[in-house]
N, C-alpha and C positions, 0 to 999 in steps of 0.2 A: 504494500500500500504506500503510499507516495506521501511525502513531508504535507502536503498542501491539503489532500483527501482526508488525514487526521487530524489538522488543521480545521476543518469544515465540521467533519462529525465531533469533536470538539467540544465546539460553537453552538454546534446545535443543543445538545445535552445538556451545555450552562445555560441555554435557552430555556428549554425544556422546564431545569431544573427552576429557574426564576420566575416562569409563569408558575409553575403548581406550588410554588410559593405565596405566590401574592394573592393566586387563586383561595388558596385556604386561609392564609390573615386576615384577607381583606373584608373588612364588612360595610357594609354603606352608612351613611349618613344622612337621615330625609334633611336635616338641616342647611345643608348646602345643598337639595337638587332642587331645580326646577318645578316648578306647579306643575307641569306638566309626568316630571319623573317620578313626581312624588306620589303625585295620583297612580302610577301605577304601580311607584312600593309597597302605599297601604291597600291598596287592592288585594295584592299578593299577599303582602302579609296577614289582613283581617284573615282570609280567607284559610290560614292555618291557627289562626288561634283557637284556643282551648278552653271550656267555661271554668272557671276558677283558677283562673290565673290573675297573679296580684297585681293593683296597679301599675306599682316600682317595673316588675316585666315588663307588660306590655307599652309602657314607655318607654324601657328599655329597647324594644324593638322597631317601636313605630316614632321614636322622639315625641318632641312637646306637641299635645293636641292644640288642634286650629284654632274651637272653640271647647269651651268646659261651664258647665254647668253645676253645682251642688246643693243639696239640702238637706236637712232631717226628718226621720219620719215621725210621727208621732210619738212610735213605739220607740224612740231614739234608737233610730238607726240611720247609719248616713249614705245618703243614695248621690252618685256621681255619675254624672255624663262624659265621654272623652267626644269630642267630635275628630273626627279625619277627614278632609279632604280626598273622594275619591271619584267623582264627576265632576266634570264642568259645564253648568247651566249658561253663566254669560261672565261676556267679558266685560266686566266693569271695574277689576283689581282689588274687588275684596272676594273676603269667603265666605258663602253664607250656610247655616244648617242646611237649605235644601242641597249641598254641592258636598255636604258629606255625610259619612256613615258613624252615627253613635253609639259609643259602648258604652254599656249601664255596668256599673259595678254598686253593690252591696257591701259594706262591710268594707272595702277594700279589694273585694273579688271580683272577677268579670262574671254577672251573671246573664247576659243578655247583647247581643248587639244588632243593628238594621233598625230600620223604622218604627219595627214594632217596639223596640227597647224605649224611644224615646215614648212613645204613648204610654206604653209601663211608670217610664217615670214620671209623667205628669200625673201619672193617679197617686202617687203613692204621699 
């Protein structure tokens, strides 16, 4: 095999080796992407979440919510909305609830998310 040919395969392998690197590190940030990207990180992401997952998580995963909502229930318990941006209605450069999807948590829990979560919560 020739000086130049090992040369090449190499190159390639620290290639290789550098992408499945950054592949596995790397994790996104919705805070620096675009409305546009970000609409489709929380999309993605709602769409694996899990009921009873704590706040702190799934902030952890989706960054800071758009809009948020909270309150107490009578029975003192405290009921919390996350909104996310996950459609775009109009371009006017805000966000509004109908342009996203809200998670209801209890307790601190996700117990609910979609449309129907926020009508749960106006009952409660």
């Amino acid at each position: 095999m020739s000086k130049m040919a090992k040369i090449v395969i190499i190159g390639f392998v620290i290639y290789l080796a550098a992408t499945a690197l950054i592949l596995a590190v790397y994790q996104a940030d919705p805070d620096n992407m675009s409305w546009q990207e970000r609409e489709t990180f929380n999309l993605k992401q709602i769409g694996q979440l899990n009921l009873g997952l704590s706040k702190e998580d799934v902030i952890r995963v989706l960054g800071s919510p758009d809009i948020s909502e909270a309150k107490a229930t009578p029975a003192g318990e405290e009921v919390l909305v996350l909104f996310y941006r996950t459609h775009h209605v109009k371009s006017d450069g805000i966000t509004t609830r109908d342009e996203c999807t809200p998670l209801l948590f209890k307790n601190g829990s996700l117990i609910a998310w979609g449309a129907d979560a926020y009508e749960d919560y106006q009952e409660f």
